[in-house]
Backbone as ProteinMPNN parsed JSONL, in Angstrom:
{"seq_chain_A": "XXXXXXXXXXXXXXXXXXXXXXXXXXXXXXXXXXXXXXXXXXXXXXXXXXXXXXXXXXXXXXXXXXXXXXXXXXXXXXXXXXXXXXXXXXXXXXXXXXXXXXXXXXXXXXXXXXXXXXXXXXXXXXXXXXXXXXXXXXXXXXXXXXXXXXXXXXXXXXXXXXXXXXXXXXXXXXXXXXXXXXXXXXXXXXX", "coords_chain_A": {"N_chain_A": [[61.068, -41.922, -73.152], [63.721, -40.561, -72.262], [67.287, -40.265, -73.53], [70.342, -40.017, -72.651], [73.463, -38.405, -74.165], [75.86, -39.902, -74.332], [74.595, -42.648, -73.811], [72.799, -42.554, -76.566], [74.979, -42.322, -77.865], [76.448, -44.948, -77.83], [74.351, -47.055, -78.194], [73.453, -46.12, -80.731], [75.824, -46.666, -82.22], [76.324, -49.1, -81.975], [74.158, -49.885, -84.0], [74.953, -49.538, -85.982], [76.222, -50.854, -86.862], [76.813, -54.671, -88.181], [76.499, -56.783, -86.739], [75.357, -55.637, -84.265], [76.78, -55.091, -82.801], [77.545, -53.23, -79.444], [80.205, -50.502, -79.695], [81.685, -49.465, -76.948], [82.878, -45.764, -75.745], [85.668, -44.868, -76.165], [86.73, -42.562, -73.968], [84.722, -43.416, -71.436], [85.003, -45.079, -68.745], [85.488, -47.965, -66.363], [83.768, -47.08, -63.241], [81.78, -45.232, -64.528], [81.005, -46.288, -66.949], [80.179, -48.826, -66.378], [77.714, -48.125, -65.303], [76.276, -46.581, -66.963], [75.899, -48.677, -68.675], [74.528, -51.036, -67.781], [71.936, -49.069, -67.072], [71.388, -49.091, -69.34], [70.711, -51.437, -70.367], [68.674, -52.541, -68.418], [66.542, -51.336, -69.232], [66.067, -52.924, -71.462], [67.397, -51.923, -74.174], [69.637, -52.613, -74.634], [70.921, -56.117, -74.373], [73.022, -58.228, -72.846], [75.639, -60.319, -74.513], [77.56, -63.404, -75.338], [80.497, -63.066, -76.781], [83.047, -63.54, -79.629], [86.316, -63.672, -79.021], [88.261, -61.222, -79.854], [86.385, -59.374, -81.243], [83.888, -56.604, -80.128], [83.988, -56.181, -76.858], [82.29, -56.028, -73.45], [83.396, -56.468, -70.877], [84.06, -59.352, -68.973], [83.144, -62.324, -68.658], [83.582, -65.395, -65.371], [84.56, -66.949, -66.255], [86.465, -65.936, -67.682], [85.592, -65.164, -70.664], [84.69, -63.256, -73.001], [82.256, -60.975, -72.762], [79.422, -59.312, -74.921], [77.957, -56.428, -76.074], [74.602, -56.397, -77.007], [72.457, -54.604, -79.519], [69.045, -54.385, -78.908], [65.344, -54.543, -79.853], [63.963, -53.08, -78.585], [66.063, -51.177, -78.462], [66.672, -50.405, -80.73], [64.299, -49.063, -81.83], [64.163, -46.754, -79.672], [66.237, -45.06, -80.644], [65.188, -44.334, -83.029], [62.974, -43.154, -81.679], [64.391, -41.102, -80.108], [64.976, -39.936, -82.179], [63.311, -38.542, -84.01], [62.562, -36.756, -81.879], [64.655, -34.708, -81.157], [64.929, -33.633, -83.448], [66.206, -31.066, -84.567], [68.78, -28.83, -83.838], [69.026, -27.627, -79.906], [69.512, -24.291, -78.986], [72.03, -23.735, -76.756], [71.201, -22.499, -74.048], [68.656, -23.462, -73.893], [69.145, -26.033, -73.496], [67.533, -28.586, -71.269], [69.371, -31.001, -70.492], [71.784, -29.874, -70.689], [71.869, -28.098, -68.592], [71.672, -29.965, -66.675], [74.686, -31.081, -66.338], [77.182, -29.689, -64.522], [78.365, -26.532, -64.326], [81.213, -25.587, -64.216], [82.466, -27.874, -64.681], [82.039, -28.858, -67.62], [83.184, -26.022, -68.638], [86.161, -26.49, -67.901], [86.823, -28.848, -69.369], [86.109, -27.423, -71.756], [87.689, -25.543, -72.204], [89.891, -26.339, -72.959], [92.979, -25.901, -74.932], [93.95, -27.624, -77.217], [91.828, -28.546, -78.863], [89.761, -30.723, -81.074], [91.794, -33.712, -82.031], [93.607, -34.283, -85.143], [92.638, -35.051, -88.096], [90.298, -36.882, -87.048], [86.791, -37.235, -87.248], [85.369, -35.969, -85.426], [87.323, -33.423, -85.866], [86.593, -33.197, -88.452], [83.831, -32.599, -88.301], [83.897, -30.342, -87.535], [85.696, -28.789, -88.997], [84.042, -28.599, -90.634], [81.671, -27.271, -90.19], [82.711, -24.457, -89.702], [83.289, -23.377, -91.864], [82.457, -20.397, -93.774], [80.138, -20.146, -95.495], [78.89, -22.688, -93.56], [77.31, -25.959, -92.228], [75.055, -28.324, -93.771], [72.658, -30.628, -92.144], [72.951, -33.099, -94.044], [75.529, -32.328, -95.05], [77.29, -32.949, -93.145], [76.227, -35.898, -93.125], [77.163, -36.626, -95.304], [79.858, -36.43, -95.224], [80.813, -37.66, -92.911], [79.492, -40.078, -92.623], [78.174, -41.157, -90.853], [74.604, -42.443, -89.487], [71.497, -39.724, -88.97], [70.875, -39.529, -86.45], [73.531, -40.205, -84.656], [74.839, -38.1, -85.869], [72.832, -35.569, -85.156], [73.495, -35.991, -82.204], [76.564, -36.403, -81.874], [76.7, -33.234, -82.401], [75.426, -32.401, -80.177], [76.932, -33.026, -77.96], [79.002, -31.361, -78.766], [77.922, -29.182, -78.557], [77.713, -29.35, -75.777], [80.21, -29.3, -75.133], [80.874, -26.541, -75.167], [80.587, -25.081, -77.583], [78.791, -23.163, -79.905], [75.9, -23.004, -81.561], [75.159, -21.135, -84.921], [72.033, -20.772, -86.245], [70.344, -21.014, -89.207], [68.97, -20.574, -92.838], [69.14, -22.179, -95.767], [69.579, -21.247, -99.148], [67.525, -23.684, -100.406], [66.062, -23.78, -98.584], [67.149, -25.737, -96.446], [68.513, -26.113, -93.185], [71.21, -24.791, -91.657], [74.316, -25.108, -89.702], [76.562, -23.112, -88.169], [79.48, -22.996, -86.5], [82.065, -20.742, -84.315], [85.2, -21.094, -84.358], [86.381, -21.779, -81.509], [85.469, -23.138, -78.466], [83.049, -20.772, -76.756], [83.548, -20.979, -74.04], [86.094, -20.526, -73.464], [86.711, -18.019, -74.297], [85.079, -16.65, -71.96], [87.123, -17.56, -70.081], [89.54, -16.439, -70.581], [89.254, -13.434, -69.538]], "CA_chain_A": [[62.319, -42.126, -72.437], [64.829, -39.537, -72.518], [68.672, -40.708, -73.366], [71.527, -39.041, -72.533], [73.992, -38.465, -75.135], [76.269, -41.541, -74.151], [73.617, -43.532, -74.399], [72.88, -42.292, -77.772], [76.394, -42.753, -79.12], [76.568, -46.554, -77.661], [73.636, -47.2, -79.122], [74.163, -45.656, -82.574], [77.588, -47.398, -82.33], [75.374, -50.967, -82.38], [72.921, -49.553, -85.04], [75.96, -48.747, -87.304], [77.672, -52.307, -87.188], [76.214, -55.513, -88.883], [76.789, -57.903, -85.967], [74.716, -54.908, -83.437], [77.129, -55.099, -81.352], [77.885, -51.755, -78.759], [81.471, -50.061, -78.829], [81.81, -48.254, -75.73], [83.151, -44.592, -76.121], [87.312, -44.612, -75.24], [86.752, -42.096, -72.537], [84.117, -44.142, -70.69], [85.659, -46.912, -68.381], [85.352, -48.079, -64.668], [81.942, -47.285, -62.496], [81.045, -44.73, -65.28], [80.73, -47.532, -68.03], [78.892, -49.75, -65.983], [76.004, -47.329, -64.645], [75.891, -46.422, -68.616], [75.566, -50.415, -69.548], [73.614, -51.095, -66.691], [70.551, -48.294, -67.479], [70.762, -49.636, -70.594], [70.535, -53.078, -70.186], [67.632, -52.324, -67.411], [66.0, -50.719, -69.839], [66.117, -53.707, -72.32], [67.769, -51.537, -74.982], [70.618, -53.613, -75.111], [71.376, -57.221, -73.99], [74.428, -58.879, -72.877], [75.554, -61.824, -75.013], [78.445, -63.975, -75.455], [81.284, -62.742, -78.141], [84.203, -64.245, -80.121], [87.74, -62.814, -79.171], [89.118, -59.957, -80.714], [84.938, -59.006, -80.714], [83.807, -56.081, -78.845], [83.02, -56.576, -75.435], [83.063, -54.667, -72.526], [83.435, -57.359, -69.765], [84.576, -61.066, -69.365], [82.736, -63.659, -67.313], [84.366, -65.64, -64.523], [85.691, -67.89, -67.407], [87.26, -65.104, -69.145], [85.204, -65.437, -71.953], [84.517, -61.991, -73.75], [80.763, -60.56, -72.989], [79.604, -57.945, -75.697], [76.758, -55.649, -75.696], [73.941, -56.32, -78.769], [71.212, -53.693, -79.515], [67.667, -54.97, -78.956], [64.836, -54.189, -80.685], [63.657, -52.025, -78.487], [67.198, -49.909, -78.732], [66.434, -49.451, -82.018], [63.162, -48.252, -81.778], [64.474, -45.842, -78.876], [66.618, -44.375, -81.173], [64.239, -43.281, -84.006], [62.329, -42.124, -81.194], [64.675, -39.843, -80.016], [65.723, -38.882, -83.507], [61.984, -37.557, -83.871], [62.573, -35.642, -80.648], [65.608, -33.912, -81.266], [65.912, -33.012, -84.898], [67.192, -29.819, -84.338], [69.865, -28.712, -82.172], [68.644, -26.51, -79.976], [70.409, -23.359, -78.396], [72.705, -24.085, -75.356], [70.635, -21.956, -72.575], [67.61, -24.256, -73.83], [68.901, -27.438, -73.224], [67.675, -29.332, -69.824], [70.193, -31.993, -70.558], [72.959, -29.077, -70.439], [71.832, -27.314, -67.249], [72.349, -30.573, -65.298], [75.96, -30.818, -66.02], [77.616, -28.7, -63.617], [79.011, -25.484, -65.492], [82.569, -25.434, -64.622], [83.046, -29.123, -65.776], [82.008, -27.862, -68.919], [83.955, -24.808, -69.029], [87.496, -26.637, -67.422], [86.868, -29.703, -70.719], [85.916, -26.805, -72.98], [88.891, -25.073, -71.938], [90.925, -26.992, -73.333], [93.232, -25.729, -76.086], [94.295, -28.708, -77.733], [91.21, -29.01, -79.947], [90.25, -31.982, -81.429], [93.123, -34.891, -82.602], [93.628, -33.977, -86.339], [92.044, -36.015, -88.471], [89.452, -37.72, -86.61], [85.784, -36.994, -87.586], [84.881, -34.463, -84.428], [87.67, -32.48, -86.643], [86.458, -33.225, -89.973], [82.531, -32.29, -88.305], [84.367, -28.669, -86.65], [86.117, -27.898, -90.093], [82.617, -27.709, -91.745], [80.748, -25.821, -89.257], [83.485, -23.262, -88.991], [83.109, -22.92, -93.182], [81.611, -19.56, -94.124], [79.024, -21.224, -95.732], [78.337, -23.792, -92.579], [77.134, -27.32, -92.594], [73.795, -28.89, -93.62], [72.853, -32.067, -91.561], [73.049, -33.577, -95.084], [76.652, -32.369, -95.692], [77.759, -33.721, -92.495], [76.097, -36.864, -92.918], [77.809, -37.184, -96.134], [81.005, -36.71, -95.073], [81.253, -38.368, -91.869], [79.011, -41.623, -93.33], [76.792, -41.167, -89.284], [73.472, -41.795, -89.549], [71.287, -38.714, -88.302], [71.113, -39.311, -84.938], [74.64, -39.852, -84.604], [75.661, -36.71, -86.47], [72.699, -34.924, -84.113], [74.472, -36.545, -81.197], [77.471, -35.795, -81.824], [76.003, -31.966, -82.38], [74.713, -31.95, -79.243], [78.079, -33.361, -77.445], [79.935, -30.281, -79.027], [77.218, -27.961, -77.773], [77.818, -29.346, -74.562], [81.508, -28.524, -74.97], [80.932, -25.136, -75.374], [80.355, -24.804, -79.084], [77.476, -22.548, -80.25], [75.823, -22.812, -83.503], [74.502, -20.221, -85.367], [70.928, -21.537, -87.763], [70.277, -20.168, -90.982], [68.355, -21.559, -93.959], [69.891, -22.036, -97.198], [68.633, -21.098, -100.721], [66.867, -24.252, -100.572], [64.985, -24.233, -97.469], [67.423, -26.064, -95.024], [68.894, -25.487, -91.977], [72.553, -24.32, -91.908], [74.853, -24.956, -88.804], [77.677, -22.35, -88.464], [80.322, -22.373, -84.898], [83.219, -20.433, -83.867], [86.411, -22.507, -84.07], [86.916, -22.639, -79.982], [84.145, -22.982, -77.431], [82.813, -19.602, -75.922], [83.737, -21.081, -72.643], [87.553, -20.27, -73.564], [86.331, -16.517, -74.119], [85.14, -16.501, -70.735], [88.196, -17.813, -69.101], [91.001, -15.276, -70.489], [88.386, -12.442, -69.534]], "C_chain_A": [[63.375, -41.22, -73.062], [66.421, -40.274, -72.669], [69.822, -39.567, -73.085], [72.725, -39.386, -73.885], [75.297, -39.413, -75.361], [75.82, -42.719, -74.423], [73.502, -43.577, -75.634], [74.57, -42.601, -78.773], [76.686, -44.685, -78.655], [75.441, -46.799, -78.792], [73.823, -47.128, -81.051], [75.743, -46.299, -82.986], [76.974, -49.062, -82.415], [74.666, -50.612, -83.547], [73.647, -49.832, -86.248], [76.237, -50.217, -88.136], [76.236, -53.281, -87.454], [75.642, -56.569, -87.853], [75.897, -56.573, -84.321], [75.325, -55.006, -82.535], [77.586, -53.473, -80.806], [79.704, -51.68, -78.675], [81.473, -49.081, -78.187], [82.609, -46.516, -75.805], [84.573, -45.151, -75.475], [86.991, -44.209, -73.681], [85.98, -42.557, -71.524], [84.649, -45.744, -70.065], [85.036, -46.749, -66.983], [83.422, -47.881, -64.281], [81.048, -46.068, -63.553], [80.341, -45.722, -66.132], [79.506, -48.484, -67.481], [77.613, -48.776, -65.254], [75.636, -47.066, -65.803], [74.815, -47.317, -68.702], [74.741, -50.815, -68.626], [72.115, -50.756, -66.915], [70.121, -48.878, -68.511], [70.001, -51.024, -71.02], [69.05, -53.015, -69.283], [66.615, -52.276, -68.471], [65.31, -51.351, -71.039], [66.518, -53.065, -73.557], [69.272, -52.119, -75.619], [70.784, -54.77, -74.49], [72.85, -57.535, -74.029], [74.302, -60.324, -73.634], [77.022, -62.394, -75.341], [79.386, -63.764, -76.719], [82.651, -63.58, -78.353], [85.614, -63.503, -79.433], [88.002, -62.2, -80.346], [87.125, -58.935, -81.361], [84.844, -57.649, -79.864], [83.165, -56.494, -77.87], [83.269, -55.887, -74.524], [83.055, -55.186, -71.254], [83.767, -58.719, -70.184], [83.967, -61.223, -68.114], [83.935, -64.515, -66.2], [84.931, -66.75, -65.028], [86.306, -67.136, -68.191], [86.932, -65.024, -70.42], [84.675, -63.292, -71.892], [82.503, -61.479, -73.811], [80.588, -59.455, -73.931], [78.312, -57.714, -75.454], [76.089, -55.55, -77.527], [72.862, -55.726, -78.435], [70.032, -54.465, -79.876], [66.816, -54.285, -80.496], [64.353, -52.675, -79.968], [64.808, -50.441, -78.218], [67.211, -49.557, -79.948], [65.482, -48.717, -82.363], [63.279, -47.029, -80.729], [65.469, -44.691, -80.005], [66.258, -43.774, -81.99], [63.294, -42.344, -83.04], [62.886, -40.896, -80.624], [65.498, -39.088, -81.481], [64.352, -38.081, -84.055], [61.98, -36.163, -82.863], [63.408, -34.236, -80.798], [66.143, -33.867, -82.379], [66.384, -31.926, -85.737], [68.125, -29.495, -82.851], [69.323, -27.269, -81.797], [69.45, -25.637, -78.948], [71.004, -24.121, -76.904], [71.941, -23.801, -74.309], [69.38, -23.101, -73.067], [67.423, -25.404, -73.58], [68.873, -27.966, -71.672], [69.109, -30.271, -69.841], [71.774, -30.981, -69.958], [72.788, -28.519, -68.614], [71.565, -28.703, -66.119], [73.921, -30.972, -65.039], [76.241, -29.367, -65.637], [78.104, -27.841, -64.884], [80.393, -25.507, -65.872], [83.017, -27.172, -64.889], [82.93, -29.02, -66.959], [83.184, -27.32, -69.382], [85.487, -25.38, -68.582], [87.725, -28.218, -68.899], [86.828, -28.456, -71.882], [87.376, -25.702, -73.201], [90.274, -25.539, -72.282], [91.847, -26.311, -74.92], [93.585, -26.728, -77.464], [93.02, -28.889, -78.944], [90.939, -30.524, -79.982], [91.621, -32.765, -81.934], [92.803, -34.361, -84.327], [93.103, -35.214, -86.754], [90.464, -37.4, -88.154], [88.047, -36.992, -87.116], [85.099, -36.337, -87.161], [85.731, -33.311, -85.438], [87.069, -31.88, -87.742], [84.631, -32.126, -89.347], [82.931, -30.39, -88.277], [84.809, -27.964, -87.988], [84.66, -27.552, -91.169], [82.01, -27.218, -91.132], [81.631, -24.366, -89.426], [84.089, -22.8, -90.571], [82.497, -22.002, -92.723], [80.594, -19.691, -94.179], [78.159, -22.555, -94.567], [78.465, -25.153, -93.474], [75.568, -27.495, -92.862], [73.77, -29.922, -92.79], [73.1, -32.95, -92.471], [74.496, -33.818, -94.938], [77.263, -33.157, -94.489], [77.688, -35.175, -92.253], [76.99, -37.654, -93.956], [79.548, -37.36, -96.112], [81.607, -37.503, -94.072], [80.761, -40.299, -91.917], [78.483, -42.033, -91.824], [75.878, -41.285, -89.755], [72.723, -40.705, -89.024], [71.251, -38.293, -86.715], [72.232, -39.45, -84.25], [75.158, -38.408, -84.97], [74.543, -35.749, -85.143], [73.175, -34.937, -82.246], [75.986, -35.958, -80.74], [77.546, -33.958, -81.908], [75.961, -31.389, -81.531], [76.108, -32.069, -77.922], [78.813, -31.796, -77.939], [79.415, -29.106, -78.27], [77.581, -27.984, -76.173], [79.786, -28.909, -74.194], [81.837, -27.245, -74.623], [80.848, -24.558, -76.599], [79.304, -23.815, -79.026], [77.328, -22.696, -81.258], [74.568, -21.587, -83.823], [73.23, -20.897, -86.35], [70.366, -20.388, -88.436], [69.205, -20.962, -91.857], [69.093, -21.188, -94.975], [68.731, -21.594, -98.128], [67.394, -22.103, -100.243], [66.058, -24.767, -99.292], [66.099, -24.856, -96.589], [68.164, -25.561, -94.321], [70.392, -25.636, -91.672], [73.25, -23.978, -90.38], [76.057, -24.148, -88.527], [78.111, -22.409, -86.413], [81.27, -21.567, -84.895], [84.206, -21.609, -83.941], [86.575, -22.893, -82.535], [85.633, -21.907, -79.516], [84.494, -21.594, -76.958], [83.485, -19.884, -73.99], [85.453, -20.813, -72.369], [87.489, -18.457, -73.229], [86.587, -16.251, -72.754], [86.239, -16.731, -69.688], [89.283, -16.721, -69.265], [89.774, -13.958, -70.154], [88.262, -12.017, -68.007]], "O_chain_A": [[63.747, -41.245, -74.236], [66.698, -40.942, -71.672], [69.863, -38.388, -73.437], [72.78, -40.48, -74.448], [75.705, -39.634, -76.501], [76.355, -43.63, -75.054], [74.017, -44.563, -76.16], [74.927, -42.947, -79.899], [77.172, -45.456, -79.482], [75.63, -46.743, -80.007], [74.153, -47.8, -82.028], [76.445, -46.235, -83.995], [77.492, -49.976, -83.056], [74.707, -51.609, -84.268], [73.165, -50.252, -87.3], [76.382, -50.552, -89.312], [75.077, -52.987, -87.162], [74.562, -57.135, -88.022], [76.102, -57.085, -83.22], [74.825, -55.039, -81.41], [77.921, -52.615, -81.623], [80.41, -52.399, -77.967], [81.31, -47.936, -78.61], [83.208, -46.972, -76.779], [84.584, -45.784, -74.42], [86.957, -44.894, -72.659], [86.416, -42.183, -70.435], [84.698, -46.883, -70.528], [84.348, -45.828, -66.543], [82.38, -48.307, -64.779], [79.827, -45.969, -63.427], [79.137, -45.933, -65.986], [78.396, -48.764, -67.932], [76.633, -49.287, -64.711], [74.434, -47.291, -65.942], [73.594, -47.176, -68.77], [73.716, -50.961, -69.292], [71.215, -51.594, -66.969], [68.958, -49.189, -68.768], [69.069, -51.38, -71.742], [68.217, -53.739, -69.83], [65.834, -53.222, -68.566], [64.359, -50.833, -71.625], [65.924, -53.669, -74.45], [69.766, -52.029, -76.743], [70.849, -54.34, -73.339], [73.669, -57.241, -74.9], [73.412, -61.169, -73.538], [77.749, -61.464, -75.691], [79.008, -64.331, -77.745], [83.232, -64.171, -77.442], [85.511, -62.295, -79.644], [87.965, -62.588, -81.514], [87.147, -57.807, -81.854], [85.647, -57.517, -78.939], [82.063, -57.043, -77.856], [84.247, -55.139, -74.496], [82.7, -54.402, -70.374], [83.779, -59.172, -71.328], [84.083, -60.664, -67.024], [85.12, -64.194, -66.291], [85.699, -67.469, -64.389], [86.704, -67.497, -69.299], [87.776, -64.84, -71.297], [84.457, -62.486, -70.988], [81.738, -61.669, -74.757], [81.458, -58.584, -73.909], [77.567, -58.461, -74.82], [76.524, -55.092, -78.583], [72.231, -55.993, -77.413], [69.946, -55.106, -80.923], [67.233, -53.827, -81.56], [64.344, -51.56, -80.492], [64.55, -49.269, -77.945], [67.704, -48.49, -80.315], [65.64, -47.765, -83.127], [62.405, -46.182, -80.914], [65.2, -43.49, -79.982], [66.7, -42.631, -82.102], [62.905, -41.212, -83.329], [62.253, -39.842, -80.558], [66.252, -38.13, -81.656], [64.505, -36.951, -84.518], [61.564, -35.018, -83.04], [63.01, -33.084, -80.629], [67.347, -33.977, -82.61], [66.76, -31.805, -86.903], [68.146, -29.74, -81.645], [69.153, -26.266, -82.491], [70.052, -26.244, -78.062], [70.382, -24.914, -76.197], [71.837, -24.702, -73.477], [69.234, -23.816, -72.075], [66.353, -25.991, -73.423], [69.846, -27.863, -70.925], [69.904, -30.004, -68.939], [72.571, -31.324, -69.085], [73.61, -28.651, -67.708], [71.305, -28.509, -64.932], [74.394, -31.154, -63.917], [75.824, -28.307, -66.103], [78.221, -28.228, -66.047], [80.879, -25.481, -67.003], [84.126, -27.393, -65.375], [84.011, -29.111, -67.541], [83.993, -27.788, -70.183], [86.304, -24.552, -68.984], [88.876, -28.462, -69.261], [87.539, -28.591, -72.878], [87.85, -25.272, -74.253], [91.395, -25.165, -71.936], [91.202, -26.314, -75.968], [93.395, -26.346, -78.619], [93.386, -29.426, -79.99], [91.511, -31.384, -79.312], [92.544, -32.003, -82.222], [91.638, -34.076, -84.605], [93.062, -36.236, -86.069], [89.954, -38.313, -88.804], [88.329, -35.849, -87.476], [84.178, -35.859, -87.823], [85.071, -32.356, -85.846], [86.956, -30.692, -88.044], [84.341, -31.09, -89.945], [82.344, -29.482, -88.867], [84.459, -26.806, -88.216], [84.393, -26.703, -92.019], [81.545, -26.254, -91.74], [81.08, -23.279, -89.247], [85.076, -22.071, -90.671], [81.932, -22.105, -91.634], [79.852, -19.48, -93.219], [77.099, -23.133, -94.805], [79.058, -25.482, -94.501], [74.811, -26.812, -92.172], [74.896, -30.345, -92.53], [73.587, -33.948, -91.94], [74.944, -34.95, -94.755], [77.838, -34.178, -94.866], [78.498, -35.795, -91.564], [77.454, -38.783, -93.8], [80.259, -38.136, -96.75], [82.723, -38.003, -94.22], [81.334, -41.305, -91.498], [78.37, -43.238, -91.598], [75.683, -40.458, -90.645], [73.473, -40.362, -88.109], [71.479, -37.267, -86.074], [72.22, -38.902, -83.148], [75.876, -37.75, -84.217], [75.168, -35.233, -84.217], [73.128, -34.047, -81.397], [76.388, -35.356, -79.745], [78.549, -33.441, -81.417], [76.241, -30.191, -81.486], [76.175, -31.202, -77.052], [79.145, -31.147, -76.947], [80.049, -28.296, -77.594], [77.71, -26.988, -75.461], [80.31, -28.373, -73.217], [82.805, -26.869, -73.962], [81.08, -23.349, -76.628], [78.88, -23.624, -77.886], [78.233, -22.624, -82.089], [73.534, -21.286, -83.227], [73.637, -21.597, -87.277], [70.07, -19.224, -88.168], [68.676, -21.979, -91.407], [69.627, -20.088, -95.114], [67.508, -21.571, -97.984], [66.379, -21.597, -99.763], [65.568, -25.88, -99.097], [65.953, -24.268, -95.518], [68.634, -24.475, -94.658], [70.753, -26.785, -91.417], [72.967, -22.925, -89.807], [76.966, -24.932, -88.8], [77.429, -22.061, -85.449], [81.595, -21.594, -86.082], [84.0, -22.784, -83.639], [86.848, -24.049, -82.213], [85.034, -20.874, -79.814], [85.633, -21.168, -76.764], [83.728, -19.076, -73.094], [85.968, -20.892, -71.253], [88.003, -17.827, -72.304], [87.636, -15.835, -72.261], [86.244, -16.163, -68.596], [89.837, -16.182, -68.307], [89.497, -13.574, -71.29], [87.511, -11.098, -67.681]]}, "name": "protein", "num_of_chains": 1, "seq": "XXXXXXXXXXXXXXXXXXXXXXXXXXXXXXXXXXXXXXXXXXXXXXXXXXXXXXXXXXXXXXXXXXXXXXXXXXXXXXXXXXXXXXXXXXXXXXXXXXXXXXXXXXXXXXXXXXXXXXXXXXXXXXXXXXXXXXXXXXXXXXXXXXXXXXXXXXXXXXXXXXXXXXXXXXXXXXXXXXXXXXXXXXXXXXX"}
């Protein structure tokens, strides 16, 4: 079973927390959210179950009570399996996942000058790729405190921005992520 990279960050967003419960991404609301939570739920990778207030949840019953979303078993076992799958990022023209989002949705998000929000952890991931030196998946894991399939997740989300990464090996054998500070898809637009 293939996930899409929404999927993958809900998920990994239950994996993370103690109580397995799912926080939904900000930018995901309305009939997006629920075709998400929906697949997922279908899928038995997550269950709906009854939460406390002030809890995440991403719906209320017709008592107003607070529903939240808890990762199964088999959402956790989906997730090592696609962290087997995809534990390299691989070039932009190679990814199926990329060539079904349309291009210029892409390129009109990647287009964006604004950057990430300072401080937030897409920053913190962008200021070590865009070191000389790059990132290991290591160094990013250590600084951001993601497990791997989060940090390749999030990887793969940037690629889909318009990022590119350059791979390398270090001295010691691993594999060294290096980007440009702004998506190529900016290039293309003043051009």
């Amino acid at each position: 079973m293939k996930l899409t990279d929404t999927q993958l960050i809900i998920l990994s967003s239950a994996s993370q927390r103690e109580d397995g419960l799912a926080v939904l991404p900000e930018k995901l609301k309305g009939g997006a959210a629920k075709a998400v939570v929906t697949k997922l739920l279908d899928q038995g990778l997550l269950k709906e179950v009854r939460v406390k207030r002030g809890e995440p949840h991403w719906r209320v019953d017709e008592n107003e009570r607070p529903i939240g979303l808890k990762l199964t078993r088999s959402g956790q076992s989906a997730i090592r399996v696609e962290e087997g799958a995809d534990a390299e990022v691989a070039p932009a023209h190679s990814s199926n996942r990329a060539e079904k989002a349309p291009a210029k949705a892409r390129e009109v998000k990647a287009g964006s000058d604004a950057g990430p929000r300072e401080g937030t952890k897409k920053a913190l991931v962008l200021s070590l790729l865009s070191r000389p030196q790059g990132a290991t998946v290591d160094d990013l894991l250590s600084a951001t405190g993601w497990l791997p399939h989060t940090t390749r997740a999030a990887l793969t989300g940037l690629r889909k921005e318009g990022y590119e990464f350059a791979k390398s090996k270090n001295a010691k054998g691993e594999t060294v992520y290096r980007t440009e500070k702004a998506p190529k898809a900016n290039a293309k637009d003043a051009g």
